[in-house]
C-alpha positions as CSV (number, residue, x, y, z in Angstrom):
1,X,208.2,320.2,129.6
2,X,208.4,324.3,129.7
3,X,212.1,324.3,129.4
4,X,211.6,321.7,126.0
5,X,208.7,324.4,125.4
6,X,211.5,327.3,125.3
7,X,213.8,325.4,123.3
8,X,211.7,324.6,120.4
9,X,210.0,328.5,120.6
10,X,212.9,330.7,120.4
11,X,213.6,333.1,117.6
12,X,216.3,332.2,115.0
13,X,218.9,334.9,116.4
14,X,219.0,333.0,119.4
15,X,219.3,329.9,117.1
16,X,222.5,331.4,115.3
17,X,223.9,332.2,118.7
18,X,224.0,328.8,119.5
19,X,224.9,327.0,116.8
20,X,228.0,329.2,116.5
21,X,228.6,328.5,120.2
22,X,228.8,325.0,119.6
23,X,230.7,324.9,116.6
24,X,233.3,327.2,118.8
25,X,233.9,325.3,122.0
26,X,234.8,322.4,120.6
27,X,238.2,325.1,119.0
28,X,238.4,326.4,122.5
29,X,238.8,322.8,124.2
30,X,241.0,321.8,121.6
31,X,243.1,325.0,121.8
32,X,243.6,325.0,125.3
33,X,244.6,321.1,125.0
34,X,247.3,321.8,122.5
35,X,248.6,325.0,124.6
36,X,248.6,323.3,128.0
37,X,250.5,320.6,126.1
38,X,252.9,323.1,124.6
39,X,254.0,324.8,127.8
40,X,254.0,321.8,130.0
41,X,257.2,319.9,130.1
42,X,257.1,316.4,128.3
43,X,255.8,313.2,130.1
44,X,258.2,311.4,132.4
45,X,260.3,308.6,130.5
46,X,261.9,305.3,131.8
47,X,265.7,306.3,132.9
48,X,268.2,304.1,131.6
49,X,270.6,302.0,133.9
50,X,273.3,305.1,135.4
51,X,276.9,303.4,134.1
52,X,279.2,303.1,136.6
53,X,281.7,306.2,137.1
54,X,285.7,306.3,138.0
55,X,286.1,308.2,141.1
56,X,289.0,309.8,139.8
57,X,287.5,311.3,136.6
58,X,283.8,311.5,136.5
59,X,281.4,312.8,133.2
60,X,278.2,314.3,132.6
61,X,275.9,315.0,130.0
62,X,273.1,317.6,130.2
63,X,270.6,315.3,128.2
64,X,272.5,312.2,129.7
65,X,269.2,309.5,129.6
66,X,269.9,307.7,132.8
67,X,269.7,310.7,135.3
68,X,267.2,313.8,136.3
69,X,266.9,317.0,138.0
70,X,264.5,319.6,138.1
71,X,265.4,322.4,136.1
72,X,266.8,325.8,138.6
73,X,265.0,328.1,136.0
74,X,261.9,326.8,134.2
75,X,261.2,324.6,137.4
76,X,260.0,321.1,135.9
77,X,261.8,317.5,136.4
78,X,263.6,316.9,133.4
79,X,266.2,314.1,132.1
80,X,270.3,314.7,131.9
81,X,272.7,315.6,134.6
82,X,272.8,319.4,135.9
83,X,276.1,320.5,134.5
84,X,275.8,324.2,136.4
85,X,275.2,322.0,139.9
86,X,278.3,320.3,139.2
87,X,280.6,323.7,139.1
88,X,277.8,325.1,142.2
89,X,278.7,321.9,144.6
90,X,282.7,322.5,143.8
91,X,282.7,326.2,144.4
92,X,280.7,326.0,147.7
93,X,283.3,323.5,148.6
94,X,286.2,325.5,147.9
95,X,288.3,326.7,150.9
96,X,291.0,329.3,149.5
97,X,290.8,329.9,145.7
98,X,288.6,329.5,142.7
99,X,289.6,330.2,138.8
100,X,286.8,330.1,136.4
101,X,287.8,330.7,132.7
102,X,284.4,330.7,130.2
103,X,283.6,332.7,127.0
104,X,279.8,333.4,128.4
105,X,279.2,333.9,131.8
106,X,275.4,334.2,132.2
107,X,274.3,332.0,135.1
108,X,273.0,333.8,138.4
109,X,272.7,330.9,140.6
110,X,276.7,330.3,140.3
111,X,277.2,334.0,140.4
112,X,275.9,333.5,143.9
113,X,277.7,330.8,144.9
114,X,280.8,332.7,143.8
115,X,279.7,335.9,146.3
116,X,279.2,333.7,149.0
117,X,282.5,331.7,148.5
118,X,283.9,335.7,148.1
119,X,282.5,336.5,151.4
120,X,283.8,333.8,153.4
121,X,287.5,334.5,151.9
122,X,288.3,332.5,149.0
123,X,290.4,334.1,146.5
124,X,287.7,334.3,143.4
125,X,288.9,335.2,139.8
126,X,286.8,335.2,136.4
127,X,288.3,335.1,132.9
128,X,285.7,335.7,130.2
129,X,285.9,336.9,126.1
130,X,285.6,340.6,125.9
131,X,282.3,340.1,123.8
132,X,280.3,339.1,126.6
133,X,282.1,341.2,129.3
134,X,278.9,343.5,129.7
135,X,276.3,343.8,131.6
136,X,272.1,343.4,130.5
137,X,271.9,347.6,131.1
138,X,275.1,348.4,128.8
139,X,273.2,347.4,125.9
140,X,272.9,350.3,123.5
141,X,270.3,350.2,121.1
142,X,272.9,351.2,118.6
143,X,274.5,347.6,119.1
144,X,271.3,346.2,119.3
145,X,271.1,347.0,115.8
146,X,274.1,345.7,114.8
147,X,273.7,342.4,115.9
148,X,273.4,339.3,114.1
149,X,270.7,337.1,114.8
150,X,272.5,334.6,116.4
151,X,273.3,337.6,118.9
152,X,269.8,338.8,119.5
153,X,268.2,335.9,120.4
154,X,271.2,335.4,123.6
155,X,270.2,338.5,124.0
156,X,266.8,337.9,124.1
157,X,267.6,335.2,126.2
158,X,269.2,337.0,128.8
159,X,266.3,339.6,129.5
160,X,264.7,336.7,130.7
161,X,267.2,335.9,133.1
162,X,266.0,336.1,137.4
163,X,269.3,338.4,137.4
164,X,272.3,339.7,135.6
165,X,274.8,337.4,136.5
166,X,278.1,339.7,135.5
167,X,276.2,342.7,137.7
168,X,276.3,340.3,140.5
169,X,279.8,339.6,140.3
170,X,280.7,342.9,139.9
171,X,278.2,344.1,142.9
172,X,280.0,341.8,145.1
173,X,283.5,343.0,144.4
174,X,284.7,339.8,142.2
175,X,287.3,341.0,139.4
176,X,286.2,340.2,136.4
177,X,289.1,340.4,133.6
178,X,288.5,339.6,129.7
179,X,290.9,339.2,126.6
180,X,291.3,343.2,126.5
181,X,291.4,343.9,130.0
182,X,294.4,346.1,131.1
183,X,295.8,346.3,128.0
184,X,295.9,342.6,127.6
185,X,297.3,341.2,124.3
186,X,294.0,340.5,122.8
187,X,295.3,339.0,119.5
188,X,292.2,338.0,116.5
189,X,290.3,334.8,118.1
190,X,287.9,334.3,121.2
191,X,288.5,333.5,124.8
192,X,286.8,330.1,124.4
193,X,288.3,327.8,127.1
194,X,286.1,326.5,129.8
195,X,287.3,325.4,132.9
196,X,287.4,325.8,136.6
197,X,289.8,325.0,139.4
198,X,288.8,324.7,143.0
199,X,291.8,325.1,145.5
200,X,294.3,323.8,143.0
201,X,293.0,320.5,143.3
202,X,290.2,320.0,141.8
203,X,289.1,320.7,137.8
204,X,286.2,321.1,135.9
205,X,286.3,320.9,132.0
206,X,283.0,321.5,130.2
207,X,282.1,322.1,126.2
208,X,279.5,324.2,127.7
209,X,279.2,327.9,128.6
210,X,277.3,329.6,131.6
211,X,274.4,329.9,130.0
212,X,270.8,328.3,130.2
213,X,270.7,327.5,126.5
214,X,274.0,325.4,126.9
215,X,273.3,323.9,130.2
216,X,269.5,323.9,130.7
217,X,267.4,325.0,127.7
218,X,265.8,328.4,126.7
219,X,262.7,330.5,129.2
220,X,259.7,330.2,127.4
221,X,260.6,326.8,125.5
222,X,259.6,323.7,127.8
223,X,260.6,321.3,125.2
224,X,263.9,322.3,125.0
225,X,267.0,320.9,126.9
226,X,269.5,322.9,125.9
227,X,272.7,322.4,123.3
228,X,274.1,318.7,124.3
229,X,277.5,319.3,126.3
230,X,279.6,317.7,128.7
231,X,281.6,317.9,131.2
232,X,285.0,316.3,132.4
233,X,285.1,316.7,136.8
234,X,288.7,315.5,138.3
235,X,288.4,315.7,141.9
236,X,291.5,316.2,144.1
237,X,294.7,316.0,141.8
238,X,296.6,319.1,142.1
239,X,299.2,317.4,139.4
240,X,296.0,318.0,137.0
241,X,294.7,321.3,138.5
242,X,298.5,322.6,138.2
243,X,298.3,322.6,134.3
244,X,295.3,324.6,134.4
245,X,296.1,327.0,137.3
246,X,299.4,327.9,134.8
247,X,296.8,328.7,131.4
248,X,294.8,331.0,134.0
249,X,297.6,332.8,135.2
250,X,298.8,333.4,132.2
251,X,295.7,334.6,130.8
252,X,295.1,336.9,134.0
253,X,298.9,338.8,133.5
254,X,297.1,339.6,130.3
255,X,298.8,337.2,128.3
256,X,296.1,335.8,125.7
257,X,295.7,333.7,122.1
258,X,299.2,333.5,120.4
259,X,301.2,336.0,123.1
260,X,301.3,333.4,126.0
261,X,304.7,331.0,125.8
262,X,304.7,328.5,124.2
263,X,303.0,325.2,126.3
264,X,303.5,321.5,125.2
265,X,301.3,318.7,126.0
266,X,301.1,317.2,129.6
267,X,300.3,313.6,130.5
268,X,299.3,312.5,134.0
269,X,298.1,309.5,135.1
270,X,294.3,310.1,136.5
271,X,292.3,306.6,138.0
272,X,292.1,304.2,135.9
273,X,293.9,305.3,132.7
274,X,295.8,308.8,131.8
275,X,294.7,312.2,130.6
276,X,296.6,314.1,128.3
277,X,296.1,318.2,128.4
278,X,296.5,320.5,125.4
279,X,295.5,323.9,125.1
280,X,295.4,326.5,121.7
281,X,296.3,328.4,119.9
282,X,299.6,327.4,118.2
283,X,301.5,329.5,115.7
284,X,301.2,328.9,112.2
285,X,304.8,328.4,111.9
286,X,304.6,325.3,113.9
287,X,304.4,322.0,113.2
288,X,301.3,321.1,112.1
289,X,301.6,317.7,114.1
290,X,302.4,319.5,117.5
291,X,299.5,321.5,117.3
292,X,296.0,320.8,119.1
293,X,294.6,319.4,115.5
294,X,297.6,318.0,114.7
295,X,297.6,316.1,118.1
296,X,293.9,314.8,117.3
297,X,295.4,313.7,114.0
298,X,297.9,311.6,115.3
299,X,295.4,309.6,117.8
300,X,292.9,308.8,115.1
301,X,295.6,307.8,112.8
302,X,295.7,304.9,115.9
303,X,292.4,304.0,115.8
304,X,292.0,299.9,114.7
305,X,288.0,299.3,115.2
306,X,285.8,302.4,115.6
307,X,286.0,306.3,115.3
308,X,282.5,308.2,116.5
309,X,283.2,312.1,116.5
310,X,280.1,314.9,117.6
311,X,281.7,318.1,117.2
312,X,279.9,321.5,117.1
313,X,282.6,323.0,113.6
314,X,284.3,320.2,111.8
315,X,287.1,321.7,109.0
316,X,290.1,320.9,109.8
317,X,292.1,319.5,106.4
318,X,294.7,317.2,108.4
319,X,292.2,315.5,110.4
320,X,289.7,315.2,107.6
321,X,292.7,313.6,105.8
322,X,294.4,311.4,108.2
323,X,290.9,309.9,109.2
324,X,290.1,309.2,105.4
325,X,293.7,307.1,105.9
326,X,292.8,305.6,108.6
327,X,289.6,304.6,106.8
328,X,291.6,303.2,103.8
329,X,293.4,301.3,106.2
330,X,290.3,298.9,107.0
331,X,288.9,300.6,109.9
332,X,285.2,300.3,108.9
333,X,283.1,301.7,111.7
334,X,283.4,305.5,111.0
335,X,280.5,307.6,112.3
336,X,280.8,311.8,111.8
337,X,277.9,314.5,113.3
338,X,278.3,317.6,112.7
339,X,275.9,320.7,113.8
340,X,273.6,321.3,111.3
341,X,274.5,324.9,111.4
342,X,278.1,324.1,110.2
343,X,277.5,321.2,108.5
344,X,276.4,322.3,104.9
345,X,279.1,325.3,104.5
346,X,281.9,324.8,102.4
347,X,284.6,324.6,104.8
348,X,282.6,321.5,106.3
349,X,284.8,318.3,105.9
350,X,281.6,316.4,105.2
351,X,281.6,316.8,102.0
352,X,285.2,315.2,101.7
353,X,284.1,311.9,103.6
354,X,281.2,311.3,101.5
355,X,283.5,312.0,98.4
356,X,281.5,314.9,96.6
357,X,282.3,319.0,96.7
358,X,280.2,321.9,97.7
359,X,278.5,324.3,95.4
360,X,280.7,327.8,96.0
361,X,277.7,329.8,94.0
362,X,278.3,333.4,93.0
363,X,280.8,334.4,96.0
364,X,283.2,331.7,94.9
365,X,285.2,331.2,98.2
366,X,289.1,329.8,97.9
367,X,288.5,326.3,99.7
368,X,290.7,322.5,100.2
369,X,288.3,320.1,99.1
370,X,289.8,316.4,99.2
371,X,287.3,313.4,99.0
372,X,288.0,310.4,100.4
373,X,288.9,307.7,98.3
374,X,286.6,305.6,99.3
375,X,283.8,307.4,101.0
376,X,281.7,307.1,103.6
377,X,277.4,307.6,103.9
378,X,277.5,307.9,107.7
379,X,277.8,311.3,108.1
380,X,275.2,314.0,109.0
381,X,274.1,316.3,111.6
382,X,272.2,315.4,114.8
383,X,268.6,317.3,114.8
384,X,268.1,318.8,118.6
385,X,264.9,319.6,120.7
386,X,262.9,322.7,119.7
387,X,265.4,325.6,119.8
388,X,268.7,323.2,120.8
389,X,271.4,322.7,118.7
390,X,272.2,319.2,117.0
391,X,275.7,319.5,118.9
392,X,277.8,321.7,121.5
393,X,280.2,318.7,122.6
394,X,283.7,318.7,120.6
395,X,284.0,315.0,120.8
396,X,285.3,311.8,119.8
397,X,285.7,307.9,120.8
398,X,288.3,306.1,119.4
399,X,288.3,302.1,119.9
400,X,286.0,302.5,123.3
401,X,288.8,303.4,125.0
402,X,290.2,306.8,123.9
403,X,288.1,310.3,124.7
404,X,289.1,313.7,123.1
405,X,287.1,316.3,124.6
406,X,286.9,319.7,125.7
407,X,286.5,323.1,124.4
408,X,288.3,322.7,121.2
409,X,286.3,323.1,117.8
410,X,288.3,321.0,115.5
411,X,288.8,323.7,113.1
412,X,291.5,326.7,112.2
413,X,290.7,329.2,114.2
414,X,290.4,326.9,117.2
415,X,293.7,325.7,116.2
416,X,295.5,329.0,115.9
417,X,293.4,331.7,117.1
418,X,291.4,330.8,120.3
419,X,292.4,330.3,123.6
420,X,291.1,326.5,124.0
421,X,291.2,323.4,126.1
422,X,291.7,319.8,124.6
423,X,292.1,316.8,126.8
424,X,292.2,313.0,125.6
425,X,291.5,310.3,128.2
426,X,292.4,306.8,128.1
427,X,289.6,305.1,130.1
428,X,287.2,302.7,128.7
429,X,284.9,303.7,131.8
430,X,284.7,306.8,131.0
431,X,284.6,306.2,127.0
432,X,281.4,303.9,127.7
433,X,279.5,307.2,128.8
434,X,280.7,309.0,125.7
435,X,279.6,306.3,123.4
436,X,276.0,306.4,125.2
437,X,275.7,309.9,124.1
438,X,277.1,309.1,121.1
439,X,274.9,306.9,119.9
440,X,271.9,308.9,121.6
441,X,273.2,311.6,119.3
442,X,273.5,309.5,116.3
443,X,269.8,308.0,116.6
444,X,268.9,311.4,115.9
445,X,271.0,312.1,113.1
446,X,269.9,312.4,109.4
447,X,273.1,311.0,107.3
448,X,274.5,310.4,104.2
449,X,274.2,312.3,100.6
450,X,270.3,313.0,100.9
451,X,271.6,315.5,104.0
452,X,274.4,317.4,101.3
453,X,271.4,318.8,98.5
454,X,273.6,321.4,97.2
455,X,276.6,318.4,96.7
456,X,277.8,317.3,93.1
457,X,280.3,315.2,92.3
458,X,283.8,316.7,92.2
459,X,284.6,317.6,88.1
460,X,288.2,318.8,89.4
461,X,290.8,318.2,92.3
462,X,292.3,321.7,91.4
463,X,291.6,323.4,94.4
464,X,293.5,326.8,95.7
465,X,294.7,326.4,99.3
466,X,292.2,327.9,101.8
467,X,292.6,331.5,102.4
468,X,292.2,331.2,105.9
469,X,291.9,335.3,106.6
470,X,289.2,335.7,104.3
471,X,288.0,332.1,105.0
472,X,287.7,333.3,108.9
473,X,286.0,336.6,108.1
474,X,283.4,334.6,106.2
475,X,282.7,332.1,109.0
476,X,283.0,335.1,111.5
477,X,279.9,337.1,110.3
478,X,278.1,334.0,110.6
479,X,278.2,332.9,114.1
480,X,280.8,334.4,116.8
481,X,282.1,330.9,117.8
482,X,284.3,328.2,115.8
């Protein structure tokens, strides 16, 4: 009873004490609850059946739903493939020569592998754009500054990182060259390709850069799995590595963007189907149907059931308007995501498949706006993980059987400014595990005119023709990549 006795004697201060203490605890439990559940990864999740692969041409997705790995940096089992193992298993097999060509080179763990490869003799050279040839301790705070936000938070990013990738290279006595180095013939776009060749023989295409955000996800952000990429691995063809070893060279005389000869697409014949290369940029006084777009053009105007595209920048005119043909023609199923980033602007070719035109406002830009005779409502942009993008991948399926992949925006600075990589496979193997992440992509999506708020329907068809200097300056203060 004496302990009862206590209870029901003490003063009233010791009264308030205790109801505030249980009117707190209860915030504490549930605050800790929510932050455990914040920081820990996200429960395990069925895996879908893994689709059978050609041997001669094999694909991965970082957020592919029928495969896991744990995660090299935030250390947690997550679902997707592990794009950076891919390139990490092919450089350790390499026995004479490696050639890695990527805009953003930020990964230390295929830094190393590149050392060790160095130290055992194989010939190791690395192509990267001139804006992320630098070092975490070259950062001035001047620049700092200066940067946009897009640029702080890969900054950000990369303070986070176990080790400066580019300081490892360059501790290790790997040459590192970029679009300026030596004099090199820089011209107005971005190093932008993506690729690596192992001995000459075997290639690796990706959308994605050496980074964590496009291969893994951001530190500190357990929910996210980084922007959704692929990647293209052809094991052992030296007819396909050829092509690529000849862009590299190129590029590493100091050759870049419009100055390197002029290259013409390459078909070879790879497992079960073909794969045709093309790489950018072209001049403006080609052709526009010999150019990278103008090559996409003419494969969707083949298209007879179904055309699903993911693309990171969608503005291209001719391919806007030969798939609105093709539409016209009576192929129904047409399916369009865009990244939400670059999916409301006004050079977005949204707004011409769901037949209405974009408010210009005050800073009235000169645009091509051309809706679609008969428009479309399944369009939109894919919404990502916390802190992922929508979309990375430049993408397409055509009929189930026709891929277009690789580093190419489909847009005019990757057309004519940037050095990029565009390949189109014909292999219905390999287009089943596109149209998985297609449609993984496209559950996510929010579509249609709801998406477009600014739209309104189109008063005139008098449009100028794009200004594509000014049109480029625009799009360039917003984000460094198209």
């Amino acid at each position: 009873m004496k302990p009862l006795l206590n209870f029901i004697t003490f003063d009233k201060q010791d009264f308030k004490v205790v109801r505030r203490t249980i009117f707190i605890l209860p915030l504490f439990i549930i605050g800790g609850i929510v932050l455990v559940n914040i920081l820990k990864p996200s429960p395990k999740t069925k895996l879908l059946q893994p689709l059978p692969q050609d041997p001669a041409v094999k694909v991965y997705f970082n957020q592919n739903p029928a495969s896991s790995y744990e995660d090299p940096y935030r250390h947690f089992t997550r679902k997707g493939d592990n794009l950076e193992q891919q390139i990490i298993d092919a450089i350790n097999q390499a026995n004479s020569t490696v050639d890695l060509a990527v805009m953003e080179f930020r990964l230390p763990k295929v830094a190393e592998a590149l050392a060790v490869a160095h130290k055992r003799g194989v010939k190791v050279r690395v192509i990267i754009d001139n804006n992320y040839n630098k070092i975490l301790d070259k950062y001035t705070q001047a620049e700092l500054t200066r940067m946009n936000r897009h640029d702080k938070q890969a900054y950000e990013q990369l303070k986070q990182y176990p080790a400066d990738a580019l300081a490892m290279l360059r501790s290790n006595g790997i040459e590192i060259k970029d679009d300026t180095s030596g004099g090199a013939t820089q011209g107005s776009g971005l190093m932008h390709h993506k690729f690596v060749v192992i001995d000459g023989k075997t290639t690796i295409v990706s959308s994605g850069n050496l980074t964590t955000s496009d291969m893994h996800g951001d530190f500190g952000n357990f929910e996210s799995r980084g922007n959704p990429n692929n990647m293209v691995v052809v094991p052992d063809n030296s007819q396909f590595s050829k092509t690529f070893t000849h862009e590299f060279n190129y590029m590493w005389q100091g050759l870049f963007k419009s100055h390197k000869p002029k290259r013409y697409p390459v078909t070879i014949p790879v497992g079960q189907g073909t794969i045709t290369i093309n790489f950018s940029p072209a001049s403006k006084k080609d052709d526009i149907t010999i150019t990278s777009n103008g090559i996409i053009a003419s494969y969707l105007q083949q298209a007879k059931k179904s055309v699903h595209i993911a693309v990171f920048v969608y503005s291209d005119q001719k391919i806007s308007d030969t798939l609105g043909s093709v539409h016209d023609q009576g192929v129904e199923d047409i399916k369009v995501l865009i990244d939400p980033d670059f999916f409301k602007q006004t050079y977005s070719k949204a707004y011409d498949a769901m037949g209405v035109c974009p408010r210009i406002g005050k800073k009235r830009s000169l645009i091509t706006v051309k809706p679609w005779k008969h428009p479309i409502t399944s369009v939109g942009f894919p919404t990502g993980l916390m802190g992922d993008r929508g979309v990375h991948s430049k993408m397409a399926i055509l009929d189930e059987m026709l891929v277009i992949t690789g580093s190419h925006n489909w847009s005019n600075s990757g057309n004519y400014s940037n050095d990029e990589t565009l390949v189109f496979i014909q292999n219905p193997t390999v287009a089943a595990h596109y149209e998985r992440e297609f449609s993984q992509l496209y559950q996510t999506a929010q579509l249609g005119l709801k998406t477009l708020s600014s739209a309104h329907k189109c008063e005139s068809l008098n449009f100028n023709n794009a200004d594509k200097n000014s049109q480029q300056v625009k799009f360039n203060t917003f984000h460094s990549e198209e």
